[in-house]
C-alpha positions in Angstrom: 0.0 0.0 0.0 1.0 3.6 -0.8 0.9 4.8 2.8 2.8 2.3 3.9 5.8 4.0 2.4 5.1 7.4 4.2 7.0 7.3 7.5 5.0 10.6 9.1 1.2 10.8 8.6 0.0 13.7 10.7 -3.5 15.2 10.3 -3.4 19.2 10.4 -6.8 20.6 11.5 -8.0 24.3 10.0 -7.3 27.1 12.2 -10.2 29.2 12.1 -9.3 32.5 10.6 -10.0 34.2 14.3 -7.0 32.0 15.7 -4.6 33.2 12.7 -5.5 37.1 13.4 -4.4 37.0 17.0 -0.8 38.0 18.1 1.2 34.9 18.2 2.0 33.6 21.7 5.6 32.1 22.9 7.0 28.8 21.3 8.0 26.2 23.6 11.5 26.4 21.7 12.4 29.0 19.0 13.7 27.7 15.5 17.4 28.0 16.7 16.7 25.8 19.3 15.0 22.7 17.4 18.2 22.9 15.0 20.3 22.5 17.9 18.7 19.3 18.4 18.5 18.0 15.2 22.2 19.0 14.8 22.9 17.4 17.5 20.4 13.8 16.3 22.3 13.8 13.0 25.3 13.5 15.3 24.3 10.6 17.5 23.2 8.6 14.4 26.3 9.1 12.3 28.3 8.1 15.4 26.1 4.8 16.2 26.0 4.1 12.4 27.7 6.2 10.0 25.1 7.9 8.0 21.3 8.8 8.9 18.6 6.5 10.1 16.7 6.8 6.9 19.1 5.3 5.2 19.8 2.1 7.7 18.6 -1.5 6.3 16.2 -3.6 8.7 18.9 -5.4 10.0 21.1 -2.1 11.1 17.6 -0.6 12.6 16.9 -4.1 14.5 20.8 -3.6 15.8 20.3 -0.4 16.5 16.7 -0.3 18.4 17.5 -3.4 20.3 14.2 -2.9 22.1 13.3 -4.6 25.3 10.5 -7.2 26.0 8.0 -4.6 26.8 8.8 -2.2 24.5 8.8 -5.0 21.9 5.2 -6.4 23.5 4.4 -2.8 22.8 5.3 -3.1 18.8 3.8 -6.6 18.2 0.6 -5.5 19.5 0.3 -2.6 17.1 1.7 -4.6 14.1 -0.8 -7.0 15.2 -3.8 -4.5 15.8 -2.9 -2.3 12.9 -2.6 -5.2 10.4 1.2 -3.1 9.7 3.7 -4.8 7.2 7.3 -5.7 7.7 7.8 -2.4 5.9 6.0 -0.1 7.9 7.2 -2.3 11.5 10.9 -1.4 10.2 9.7 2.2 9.3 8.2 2.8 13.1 11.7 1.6 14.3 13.4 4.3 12.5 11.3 6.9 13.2 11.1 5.4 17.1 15.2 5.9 16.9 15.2 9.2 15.3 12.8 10.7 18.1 15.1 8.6 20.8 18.3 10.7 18.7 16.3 14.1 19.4 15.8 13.2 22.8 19.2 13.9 23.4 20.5 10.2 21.8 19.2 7.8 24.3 21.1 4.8 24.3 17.8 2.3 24.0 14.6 3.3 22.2 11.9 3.6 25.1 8.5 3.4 25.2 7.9 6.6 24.9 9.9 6.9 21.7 7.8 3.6 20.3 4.9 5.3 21.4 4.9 9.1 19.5 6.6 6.8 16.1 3.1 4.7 16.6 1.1 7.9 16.3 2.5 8.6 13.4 0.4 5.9 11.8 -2.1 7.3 12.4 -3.7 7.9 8.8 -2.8 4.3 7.9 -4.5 2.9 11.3 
């Protein structure tokens, strides 16, 4: 399937036209910031690997995630529930490992990395 080969489905609402009018607010982090960290991802994953996590086959993602049981409990239950294919299970690992790389390179890919790659699905669920 097509959207299998999309690794970030996100849904955008409409702002309503009021929102867009109104003086913008403070960002959590201001655009120097997130470059920092993605700087700083690119780094841990050319260090682990050598070049980006896009670019890793399964079998260098698999090495590279080494999940835990429950974090791989997690996975199979979503593969199962979401009817994924091997594709898209080794796309939610790299995606799982880049957010684990802008969490400041955590060693391990946690749950909560699993988690936010899973929502990513989301259009294909």
């Amino acid at each position: 399937p097509l959207l299998d080969r999309i690794d970030l489905q996100v849904e955008v609402p409409r702002v309503p036209m009021e929102d867009l009018m109104q003086a913008r607010g403070t960002r959590d982090e201001d655009s120097a910031t997130v470059r920092a960290r993605v700087v700083a991802a690119r780094e841990h994953a050319y260090a682990r690997a050598g070049r980006p996590n896009a670019e890793l086959a399964a079998r260098e993602i698999e090495r590279d995630c080494a999940l835990d049981p429950p974090e791989r409990a997690l996975l199979a239950r979503a593969v199962d529930k979401l009817g994924l294919s091997a594709r898209a299970y080794h796309r939610i690992l790299r995606v799982a490992r880049s957010i684990a790389d802008l969490d400041g390179g955590a060693a391990c890919v946690g749950r909560e990395h699993l988690a936010e790659a899973l929502q990513f699905r989301g259009l294909a669920a």
